[in-house]
C-alpha positions in Angstrom: 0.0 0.0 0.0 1.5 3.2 -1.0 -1.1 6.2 -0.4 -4.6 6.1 0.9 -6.6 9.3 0.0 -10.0 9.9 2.2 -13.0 12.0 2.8 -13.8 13.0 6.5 -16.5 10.7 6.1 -14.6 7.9 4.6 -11.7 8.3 7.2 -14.4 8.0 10.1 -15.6 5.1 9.0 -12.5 3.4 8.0 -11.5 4.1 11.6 -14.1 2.5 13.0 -13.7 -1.0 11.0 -9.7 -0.8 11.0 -7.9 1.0 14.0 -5.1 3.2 13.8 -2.2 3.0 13.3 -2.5 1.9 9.6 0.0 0.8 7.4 -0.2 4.0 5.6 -1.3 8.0 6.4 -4.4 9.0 4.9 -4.6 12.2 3.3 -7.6 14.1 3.3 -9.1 15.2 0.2 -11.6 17.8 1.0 -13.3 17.6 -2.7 -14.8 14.8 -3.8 -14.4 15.7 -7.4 -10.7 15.5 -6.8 -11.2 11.6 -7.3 -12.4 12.5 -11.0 -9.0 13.3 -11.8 -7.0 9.8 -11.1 -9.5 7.3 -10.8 -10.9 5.6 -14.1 -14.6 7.1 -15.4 -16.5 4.5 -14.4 -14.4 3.8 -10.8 -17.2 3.8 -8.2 -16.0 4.7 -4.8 -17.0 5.5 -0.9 -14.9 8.8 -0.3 -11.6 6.4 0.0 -8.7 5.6 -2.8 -6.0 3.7 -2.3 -2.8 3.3 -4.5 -1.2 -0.1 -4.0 1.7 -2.0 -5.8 0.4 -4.9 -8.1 -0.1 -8.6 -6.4 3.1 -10.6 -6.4 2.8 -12.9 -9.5 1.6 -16.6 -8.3 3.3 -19.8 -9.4 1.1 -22.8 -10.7 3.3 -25.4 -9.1 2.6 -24.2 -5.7 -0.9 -23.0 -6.1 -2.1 -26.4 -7.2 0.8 -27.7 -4.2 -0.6 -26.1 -1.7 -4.3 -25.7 -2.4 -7.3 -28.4 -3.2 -9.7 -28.1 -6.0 -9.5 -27.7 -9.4 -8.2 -25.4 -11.7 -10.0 -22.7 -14.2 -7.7 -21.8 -17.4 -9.1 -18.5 -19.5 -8.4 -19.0 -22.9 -8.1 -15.4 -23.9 -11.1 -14.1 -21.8 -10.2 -10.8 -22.2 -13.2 -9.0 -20.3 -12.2 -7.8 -17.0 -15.7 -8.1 -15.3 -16.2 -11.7 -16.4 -12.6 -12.4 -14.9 -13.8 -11.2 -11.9 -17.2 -12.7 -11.8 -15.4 -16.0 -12.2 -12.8 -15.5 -9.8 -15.7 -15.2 -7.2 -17.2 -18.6 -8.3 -13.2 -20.1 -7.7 -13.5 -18.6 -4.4 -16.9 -19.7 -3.8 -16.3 -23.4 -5.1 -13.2 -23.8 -3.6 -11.1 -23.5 -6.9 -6.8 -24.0 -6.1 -6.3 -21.1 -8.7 -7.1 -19.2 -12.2 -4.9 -19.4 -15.0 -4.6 -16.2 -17.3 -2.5 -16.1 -20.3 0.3 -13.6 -19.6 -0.8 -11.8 -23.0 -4.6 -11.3 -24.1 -6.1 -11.3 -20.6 -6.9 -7.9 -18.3 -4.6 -6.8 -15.9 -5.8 -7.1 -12.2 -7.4 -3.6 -12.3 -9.9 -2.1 -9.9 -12.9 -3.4 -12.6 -11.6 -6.8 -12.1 -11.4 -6.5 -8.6 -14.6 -5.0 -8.2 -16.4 -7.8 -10.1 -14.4 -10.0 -8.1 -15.8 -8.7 -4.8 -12.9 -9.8 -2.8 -12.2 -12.9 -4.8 -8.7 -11.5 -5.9 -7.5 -11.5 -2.5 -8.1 -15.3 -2.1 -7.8 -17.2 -4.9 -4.4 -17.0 -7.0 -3.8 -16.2 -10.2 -1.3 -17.7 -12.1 -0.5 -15.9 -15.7 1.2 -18.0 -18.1 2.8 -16.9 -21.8 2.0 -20.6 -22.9 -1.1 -22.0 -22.2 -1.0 -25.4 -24.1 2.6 -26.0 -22.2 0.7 -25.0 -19.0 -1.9 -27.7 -19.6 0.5 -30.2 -20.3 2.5 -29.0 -16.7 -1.2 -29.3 -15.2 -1.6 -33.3 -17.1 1.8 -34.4 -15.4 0.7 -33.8 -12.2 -2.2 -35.8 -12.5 -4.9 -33.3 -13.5 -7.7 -34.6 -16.5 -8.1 -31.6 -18.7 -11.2 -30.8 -19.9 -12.5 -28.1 -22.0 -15.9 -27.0 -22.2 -17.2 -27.0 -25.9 -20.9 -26.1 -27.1 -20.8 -29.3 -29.1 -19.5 -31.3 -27.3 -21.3 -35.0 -27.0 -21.3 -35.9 -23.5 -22.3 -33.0 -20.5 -19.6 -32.8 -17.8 -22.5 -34.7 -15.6 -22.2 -37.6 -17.8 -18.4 -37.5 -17.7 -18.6 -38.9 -14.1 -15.3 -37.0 -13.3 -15.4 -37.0 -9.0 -12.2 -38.7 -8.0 -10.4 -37.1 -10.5 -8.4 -34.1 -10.1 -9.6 -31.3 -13.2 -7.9 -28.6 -15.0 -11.2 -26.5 -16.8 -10.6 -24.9 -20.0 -12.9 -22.0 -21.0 -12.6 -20.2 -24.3 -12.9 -16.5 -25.2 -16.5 -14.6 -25.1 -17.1 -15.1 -29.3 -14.7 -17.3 -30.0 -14.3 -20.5 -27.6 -11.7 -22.0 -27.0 -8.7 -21.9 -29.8 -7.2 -25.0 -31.6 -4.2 -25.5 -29.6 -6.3 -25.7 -26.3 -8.7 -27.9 -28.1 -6.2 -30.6 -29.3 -4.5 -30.2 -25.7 -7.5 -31.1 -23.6 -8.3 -35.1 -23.0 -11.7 -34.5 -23.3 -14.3 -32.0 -24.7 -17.2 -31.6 -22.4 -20.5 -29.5 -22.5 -23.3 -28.0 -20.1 -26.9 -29.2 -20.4 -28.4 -26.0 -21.6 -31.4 -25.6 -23.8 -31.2 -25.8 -27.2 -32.8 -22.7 -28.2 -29.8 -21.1 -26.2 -26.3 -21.3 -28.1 -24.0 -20.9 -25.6 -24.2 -19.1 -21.9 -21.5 -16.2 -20.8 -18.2 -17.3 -19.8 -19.1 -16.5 -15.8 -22.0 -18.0 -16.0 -20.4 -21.2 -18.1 -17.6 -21.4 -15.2 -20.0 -21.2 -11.9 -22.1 -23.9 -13.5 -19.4 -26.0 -14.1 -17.6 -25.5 -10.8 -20.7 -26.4 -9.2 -20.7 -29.8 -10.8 -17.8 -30.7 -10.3 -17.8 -29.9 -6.7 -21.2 -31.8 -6.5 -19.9 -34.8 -8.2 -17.2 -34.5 -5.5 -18.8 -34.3 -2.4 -21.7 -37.1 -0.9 -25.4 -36.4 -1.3 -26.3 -34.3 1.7 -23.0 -32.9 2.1 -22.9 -29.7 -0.2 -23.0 -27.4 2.7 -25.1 -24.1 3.1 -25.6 -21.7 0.4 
């Protein structure tokens, strides 16, 4: 954290939820309008700003080391609200972390972290410049990669996948996945939408999915409160 500007009002509040002495001094900004001229157009805010350095870059080996649960791979999702919105579902599923290709994907900007709500604080994400050689990594260490594909022939229900470890593939918002990804996967899987409906957004695509594979995973009458 590297400068916090406030409102009175902001300042009070923050005070109340975090006592002093914090990390950094806030400086009051007497004008809200002020936050017009270095926040981004659409920023929403509560009186507060803070400038902070950019997460430390996580590694795939020790995310999927040191966590449980399987892993979501973007193939060039490039919208930073559905990156966000799906980072929540990781977080709500219990995902071990969210692969981003190092090009082609947003940065972790306050958009994305506002769609994430939090969610980018608790699940890692791991940005690789090859995401067919990170697939492969993510086979060798046991993982059964599976990409989700409109026409696919068999749902990921039918697939029958608890007991397995799985690396989820998700294309782009228009164009699904690419070629490389394709070919890469070990098996092509689709949801059981209707078919008057060609294909659901990619958020929506990955907290359905991570549902069912957390509900394949888990006995009947275990899947814990909502």
């Amino acid at each position: 954290m590297r400068r916090l500007l406030v409102t009175a009002e902001a300042e009070a509040a923050l005070a109340a939820r975090v006592p002093r002495p914090w990390r950094v001094a806030a400086e009051r900004v007497e004008d809200r309008a002020r936050f017009r001229t270095f926040l981004p157009e659409d920023a929403v805010h509560q009186g507060a700003a803070l400038l902070v350095e950019q997460l430390a870059p996580a590694s795939l080996h020790a995310a999927v080391t040191e966590r449980a649960g399987p892993v979501l791979v973007l193939d060039q999702v490039t919208d930073p609200r559905n990156v966000g919105a799906i980072l929540r579902s990781a977080a709500a599923f219990g995902a071990a972390c969210v692969v981003l290709q190092q090009r082609h994907a947003p940065p972790e900007s306050g958009a994305l972290a506002r769609a994430a709500s939090g969610a980018l604080e608790l699940v890692p994400v791991v940005r690789e410049v090859n995401l067919a050689r990170a697939l492969l990594a993510l086979k060798r260490r046991g993982f059964w990669v599976v990409g989700l594909d409109a026409g696919a022939p068999r749902t990921l229900a039918e697939a029958a996948l608890g007991g397995r470890r799985v690396a989820l593939v998700l294309g782009a918002e228009e164009g699904g996945l690419r070629r490389l990804q394709r070919e890469t996967c070990d098996e092509l899987l689709r949801l059981p939408i209707a078919p008057e409906v060609e294909s659901l957004n990619v958020s929506a695509a990955a907290a359905v999915a991570l549902y069912e594979l957390v509900r394949a995973e888990r006995p009947a009458g275990r899947e814990g409160k909502e």
